[in-house]
Structures are given as structure tokens and as C-alpha cells.
Biopython code that builds the backbone (N, CA, C, O; Angstrom):
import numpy as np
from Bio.PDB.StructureBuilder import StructureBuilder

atoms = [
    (1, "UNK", "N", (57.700, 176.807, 89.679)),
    (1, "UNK", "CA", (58.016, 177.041, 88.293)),
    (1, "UNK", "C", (59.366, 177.768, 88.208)),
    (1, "UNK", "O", (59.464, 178.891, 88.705)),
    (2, "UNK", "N", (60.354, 177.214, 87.635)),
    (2, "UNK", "CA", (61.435, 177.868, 87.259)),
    (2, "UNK", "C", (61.523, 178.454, 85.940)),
    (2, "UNK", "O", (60.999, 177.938, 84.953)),
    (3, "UNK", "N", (62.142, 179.461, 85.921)),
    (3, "UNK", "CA", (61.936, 180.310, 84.891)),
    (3, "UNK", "C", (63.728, 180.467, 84.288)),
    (3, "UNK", "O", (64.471, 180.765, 85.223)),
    (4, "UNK", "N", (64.165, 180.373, 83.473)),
    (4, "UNK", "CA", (65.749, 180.446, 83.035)),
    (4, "UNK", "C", (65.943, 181.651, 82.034)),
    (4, "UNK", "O", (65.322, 181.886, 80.998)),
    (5, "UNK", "N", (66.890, 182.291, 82.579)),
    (5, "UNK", "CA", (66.751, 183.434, 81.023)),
    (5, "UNK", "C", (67.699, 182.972, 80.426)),
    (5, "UNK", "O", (68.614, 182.412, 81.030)),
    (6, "UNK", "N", (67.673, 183.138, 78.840)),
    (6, "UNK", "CA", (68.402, 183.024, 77.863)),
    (6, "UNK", "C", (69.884, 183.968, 77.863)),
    (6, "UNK", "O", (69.699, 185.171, 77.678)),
    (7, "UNK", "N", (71.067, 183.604, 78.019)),
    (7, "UNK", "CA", (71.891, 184.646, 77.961)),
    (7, "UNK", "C", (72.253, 185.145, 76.420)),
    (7, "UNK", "O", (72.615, 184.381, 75.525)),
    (8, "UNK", "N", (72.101, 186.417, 76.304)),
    (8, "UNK", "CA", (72.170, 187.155, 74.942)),
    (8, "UNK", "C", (73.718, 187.026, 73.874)),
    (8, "UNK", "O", (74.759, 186.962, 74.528)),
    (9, "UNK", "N", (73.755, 187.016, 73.489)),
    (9, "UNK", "CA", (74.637, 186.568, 72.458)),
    (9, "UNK", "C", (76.429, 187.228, 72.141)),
    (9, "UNK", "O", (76.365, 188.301, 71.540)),
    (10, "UNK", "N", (76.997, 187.055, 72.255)),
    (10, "UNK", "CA", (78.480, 187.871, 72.681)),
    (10, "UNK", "C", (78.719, 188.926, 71.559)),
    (10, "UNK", "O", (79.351, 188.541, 70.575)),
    (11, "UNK", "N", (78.398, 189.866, 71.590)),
    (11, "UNK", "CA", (78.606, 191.145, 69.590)),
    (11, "UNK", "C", (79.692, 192.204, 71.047)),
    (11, "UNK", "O", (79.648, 192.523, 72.235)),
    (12, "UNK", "N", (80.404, 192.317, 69.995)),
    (12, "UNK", "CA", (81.465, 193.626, 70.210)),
    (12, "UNK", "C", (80.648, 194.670, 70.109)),
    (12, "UNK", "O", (79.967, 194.840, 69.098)),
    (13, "UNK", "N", (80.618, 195.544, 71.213)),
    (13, "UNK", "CA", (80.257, 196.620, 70.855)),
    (13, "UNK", "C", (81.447, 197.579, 70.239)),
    (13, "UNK", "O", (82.647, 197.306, 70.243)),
    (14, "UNK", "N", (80.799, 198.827, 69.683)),
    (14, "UNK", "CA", (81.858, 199.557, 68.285)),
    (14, "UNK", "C", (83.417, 200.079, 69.460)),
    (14, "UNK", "O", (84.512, 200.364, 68.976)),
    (15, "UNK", "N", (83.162, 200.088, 70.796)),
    (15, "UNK", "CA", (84.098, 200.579, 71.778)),
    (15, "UNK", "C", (85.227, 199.343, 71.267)),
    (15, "UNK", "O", (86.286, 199.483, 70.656)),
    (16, "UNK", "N", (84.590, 198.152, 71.746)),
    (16, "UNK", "CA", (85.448, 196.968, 71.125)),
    (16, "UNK", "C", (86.315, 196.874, 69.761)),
    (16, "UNK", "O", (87.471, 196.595, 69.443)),
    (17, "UNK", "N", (84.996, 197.301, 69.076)),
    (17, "UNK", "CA", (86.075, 196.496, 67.668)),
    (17, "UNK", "C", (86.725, 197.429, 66.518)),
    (17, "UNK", "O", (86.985, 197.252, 65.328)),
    (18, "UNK", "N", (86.907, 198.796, 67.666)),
    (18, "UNK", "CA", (87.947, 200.098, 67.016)),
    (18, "UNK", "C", (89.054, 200.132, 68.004)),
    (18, "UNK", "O", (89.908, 201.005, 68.162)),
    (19, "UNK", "N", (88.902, 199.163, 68.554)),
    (19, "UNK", "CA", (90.127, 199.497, 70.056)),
    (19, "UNK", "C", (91.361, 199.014, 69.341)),
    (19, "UNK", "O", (91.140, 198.132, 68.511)),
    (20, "UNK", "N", (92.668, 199.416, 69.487)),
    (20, "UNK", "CA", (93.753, 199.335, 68.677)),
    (20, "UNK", "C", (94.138, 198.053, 69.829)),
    (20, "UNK", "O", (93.525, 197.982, 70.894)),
    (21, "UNK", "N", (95.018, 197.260, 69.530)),
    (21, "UNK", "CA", (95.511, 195.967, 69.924)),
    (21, "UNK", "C", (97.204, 196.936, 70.326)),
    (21, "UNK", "O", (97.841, 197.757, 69.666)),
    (22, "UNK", "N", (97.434, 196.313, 71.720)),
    (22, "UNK", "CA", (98.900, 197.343, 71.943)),
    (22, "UNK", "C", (99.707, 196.355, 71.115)),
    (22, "UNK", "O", (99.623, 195.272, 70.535)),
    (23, "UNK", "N", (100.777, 197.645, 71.476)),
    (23, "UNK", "CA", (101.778, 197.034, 70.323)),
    (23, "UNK", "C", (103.456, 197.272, 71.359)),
    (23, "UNK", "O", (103.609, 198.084, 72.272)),
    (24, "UNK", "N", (104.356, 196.418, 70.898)),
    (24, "UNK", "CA", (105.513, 196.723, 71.662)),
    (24, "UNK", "C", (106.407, 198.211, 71.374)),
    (24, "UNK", "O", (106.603, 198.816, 70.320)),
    (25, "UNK", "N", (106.785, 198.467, 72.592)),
    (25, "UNK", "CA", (107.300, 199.979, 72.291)),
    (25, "UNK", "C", (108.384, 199.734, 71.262)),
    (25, "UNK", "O", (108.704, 198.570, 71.019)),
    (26, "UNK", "N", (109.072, 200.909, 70.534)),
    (26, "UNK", "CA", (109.921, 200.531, 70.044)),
    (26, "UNK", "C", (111.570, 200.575, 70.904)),
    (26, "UNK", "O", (111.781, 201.199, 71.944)),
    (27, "UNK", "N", (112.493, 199.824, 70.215)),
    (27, "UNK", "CA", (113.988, 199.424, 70.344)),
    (27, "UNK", "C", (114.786, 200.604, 71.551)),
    (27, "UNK", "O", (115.437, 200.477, 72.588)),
    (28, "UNK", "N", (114.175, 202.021, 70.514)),
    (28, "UNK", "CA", (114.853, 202.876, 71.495)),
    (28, "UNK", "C", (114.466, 203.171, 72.501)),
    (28, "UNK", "O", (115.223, 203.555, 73.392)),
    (29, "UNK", "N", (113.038, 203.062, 72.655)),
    (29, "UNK", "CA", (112.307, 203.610, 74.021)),
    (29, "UNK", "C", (112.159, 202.542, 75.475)),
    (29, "UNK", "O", (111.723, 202.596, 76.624)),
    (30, "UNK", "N", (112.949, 201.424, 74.393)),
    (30, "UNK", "CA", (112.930, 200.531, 75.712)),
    (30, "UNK", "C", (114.484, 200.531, 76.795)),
    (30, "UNK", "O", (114.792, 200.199, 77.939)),
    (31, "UNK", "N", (115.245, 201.231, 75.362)),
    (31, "UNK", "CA", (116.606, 201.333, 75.553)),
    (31, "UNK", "C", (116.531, 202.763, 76.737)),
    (31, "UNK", "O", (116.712, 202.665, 77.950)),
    (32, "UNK", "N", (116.353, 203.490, 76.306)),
    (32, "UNK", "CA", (115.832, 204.454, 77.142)),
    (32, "UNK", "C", (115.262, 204.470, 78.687)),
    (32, "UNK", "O", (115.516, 205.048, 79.744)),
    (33, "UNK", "N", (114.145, 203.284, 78.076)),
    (33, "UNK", "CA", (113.775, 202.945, 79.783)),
    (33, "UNK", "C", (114.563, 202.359, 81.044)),
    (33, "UNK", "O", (114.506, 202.626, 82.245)),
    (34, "UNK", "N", (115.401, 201.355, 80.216)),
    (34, "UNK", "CA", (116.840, 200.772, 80.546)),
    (34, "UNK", "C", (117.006, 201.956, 81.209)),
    (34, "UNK", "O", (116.523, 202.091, 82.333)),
    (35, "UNK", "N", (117.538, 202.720, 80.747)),
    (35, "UNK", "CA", (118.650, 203.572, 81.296)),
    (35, "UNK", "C", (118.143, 204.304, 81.940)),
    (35, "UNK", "O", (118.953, 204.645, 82.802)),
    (36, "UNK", "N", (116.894, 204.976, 82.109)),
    (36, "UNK", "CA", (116.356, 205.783, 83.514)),
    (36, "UNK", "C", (116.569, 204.736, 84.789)),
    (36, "UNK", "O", (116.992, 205.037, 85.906)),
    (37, "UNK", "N", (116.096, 203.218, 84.242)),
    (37, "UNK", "CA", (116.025, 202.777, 85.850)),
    (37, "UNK", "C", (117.351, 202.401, 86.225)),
    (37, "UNK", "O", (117.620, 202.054, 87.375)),
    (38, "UNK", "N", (118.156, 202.454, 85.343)),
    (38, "UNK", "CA", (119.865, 202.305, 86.180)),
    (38, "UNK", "C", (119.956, 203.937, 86.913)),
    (38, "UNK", "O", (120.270, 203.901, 88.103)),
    (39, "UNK", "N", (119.773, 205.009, 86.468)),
    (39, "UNK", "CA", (119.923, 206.098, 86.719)),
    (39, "UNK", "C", (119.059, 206.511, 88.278)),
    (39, "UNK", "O", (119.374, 207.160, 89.276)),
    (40, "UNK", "N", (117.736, 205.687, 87.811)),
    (40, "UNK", "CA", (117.233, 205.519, 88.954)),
    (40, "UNK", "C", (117.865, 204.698, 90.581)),
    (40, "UNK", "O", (117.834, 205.253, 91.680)),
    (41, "UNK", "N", (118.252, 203.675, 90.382)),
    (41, "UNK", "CA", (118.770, 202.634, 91.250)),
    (41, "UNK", "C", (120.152, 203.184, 91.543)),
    (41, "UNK", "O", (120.411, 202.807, 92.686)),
    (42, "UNK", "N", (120.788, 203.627, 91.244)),
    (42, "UNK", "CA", (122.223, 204.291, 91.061)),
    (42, "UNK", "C", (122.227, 205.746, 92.097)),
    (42, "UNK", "O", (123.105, 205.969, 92.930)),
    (43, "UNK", "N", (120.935, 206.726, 91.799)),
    (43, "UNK", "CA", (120.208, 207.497, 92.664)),
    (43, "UNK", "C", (120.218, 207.310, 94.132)),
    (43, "UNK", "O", (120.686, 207.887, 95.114)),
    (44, "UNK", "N", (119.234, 205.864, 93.773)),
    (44, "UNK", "CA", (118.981, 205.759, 95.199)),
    (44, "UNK", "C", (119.880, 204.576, 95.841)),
    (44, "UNK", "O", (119.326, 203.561, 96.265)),
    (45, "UNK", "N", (120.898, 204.692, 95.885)),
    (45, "UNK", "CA", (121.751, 203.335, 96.558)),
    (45, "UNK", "C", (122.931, 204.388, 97.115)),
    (45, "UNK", "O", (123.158, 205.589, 96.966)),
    (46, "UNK", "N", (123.387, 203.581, 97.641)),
    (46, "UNK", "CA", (124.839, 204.854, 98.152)),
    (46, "UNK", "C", (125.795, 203.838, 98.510)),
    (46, "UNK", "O", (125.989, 203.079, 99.459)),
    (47, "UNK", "N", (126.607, 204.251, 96.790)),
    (47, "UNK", "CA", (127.075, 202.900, 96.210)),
    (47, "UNK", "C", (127.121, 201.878, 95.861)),
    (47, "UNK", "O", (127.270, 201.010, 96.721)),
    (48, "UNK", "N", (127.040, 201.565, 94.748)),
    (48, "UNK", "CA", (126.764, 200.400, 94.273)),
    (48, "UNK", "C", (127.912, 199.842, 92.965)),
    (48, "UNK", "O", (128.503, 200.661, 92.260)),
    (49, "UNK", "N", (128.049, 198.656, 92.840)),
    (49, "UNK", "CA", (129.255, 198.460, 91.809)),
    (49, "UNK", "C", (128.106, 197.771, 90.596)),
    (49, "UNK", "O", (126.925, 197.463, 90.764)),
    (50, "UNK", "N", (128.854, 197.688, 89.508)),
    (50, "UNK", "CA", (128.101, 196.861, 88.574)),
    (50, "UNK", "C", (127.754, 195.873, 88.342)),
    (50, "UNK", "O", (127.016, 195.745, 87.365)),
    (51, "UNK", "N", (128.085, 194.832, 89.050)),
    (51, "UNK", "CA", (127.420, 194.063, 89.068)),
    (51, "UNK", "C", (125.770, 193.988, 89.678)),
    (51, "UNK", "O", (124.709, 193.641, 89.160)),
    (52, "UNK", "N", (126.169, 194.525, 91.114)),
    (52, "UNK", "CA", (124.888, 194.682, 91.377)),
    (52, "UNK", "C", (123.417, 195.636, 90.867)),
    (52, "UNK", "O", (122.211, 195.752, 91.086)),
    (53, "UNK", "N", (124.206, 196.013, 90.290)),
    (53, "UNK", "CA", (123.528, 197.210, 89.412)),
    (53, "UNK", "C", (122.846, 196.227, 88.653)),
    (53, "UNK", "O", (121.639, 196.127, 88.873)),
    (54, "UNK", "N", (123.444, 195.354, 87.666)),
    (54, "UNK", "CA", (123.074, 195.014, 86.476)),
    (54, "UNK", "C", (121.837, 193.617, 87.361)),
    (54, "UNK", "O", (120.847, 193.420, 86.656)),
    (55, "UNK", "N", (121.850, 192.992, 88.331)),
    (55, "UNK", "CA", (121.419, 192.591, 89.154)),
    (55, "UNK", "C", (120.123, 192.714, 89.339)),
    (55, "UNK", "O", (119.200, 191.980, 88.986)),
    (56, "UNK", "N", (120.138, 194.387, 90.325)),
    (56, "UNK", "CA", (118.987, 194.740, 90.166)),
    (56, "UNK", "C", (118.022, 195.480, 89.463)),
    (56, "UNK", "O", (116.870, 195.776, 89.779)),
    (57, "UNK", "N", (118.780, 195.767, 88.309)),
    (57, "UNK", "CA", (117.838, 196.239, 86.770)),
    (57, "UNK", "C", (117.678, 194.806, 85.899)),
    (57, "UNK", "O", (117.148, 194.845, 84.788)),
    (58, "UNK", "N", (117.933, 194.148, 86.194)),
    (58, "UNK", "CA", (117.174, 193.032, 85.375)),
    (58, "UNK", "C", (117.775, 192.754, 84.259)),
    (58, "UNK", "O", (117.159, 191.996, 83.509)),
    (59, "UNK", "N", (119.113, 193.255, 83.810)),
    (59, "UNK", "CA", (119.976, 193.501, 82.773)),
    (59, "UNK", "C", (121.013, 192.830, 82.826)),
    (59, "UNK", "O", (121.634, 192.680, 83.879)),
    (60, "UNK", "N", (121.406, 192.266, 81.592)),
    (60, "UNK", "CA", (122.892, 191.890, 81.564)),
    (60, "UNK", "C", (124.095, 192.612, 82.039)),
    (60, "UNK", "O", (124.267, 193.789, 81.720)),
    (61, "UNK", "N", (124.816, 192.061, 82.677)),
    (61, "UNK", "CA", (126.338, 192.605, 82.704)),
    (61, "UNK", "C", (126.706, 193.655, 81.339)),
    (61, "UNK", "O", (126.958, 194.857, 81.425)),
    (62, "UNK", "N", (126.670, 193.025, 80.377)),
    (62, "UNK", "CA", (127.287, 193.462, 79.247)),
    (62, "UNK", "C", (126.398, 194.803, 78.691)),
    (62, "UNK", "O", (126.926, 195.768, 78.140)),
    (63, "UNK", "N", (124.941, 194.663, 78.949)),
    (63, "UNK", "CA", (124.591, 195.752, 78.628)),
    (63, "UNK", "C", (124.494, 197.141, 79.432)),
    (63, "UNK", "O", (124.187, 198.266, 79.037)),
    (64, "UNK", "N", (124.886, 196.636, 80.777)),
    (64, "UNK", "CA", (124.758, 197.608, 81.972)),
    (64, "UNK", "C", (126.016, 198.220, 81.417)),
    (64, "UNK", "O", (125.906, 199.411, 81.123)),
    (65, "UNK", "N", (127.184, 197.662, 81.212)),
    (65, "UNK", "CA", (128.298, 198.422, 81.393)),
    (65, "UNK", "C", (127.985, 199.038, 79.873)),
    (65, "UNK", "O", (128.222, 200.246, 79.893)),
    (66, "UNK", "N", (127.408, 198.472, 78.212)),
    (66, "UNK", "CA", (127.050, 199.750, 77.878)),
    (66, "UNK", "C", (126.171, 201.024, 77.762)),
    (66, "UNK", "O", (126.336, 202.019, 77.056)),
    (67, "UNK", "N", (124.963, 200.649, 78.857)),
    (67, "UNK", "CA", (124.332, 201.770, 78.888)),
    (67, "UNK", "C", (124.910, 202.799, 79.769)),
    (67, "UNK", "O", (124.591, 203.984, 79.670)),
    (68, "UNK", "N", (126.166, 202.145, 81.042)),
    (68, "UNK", "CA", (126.908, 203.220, 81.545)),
    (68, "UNK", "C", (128.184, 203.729, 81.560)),
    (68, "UNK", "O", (128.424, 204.774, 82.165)),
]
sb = StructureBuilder()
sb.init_structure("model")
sb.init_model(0)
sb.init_chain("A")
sb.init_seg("    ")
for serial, (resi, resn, name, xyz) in enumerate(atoms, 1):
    if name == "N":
        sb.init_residue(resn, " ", resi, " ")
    sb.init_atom(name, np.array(xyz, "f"), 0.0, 1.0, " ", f" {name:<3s}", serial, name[0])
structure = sb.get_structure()
């Protein structure tokens, strides 16, 4: 005799359906973040020119040279 259980029905519990949905940081704080990790990478390199900079932050040319 096989026996099958019924699987119970999908309800949000209240943890669920008060949970805020993220949201994107804003303009400046990303601008910001930008610029720690050049500050960062810049830190730790011993020497580096801008291009490669902008390279390895993931950033345009154009904005590397104005965040520095």
C-alpha cells in the first residue's frame, strides 16, 4: 500500500510578506563606492597608470580620470 501525502499549499508567512524588496543604492553611494575601490587598487599596486586602473575597477577611462 502506498500512501502519498498531499503537499500543503504555498501562503507567505507574515516574515515574507513585510519583507521590503531591495532597492538600488542611490547615485552617490555608488559614486562613492567607485572611488574607495580605485583608492583601494591604487593602495595596493605599486604603480599603476590609468588606464590600468580604470581596467581593473571596472570603470570607464573617462570616469576614472574624473573620480581621480
Amino acid at each position: 500500500m502506498v500512501v502519498r501525502e498531499r503537499l500543503r499549499p504555498a501562503l507567505l508567512t507574515d516574515m515574507a510578506r513585510h519583507r521590503q524588496t531591495p532597492t538600488q543604492a542611490p547615485i552617490q553611494w555608488q559614486t562613492t563606492q567607485r572611488a574607495r575601490d580605485l583608492l583601494l587598487l591604487i593602495g595596493s599596486a605599486d604603480g599603476i597608470d590609468t588606464r590600468t586602473l580604470a581596467h581593473r575597477a571596472k570603470v570607464s577611462m573617462n570616469n576614472t580620470a574624473l573620480l581621480l
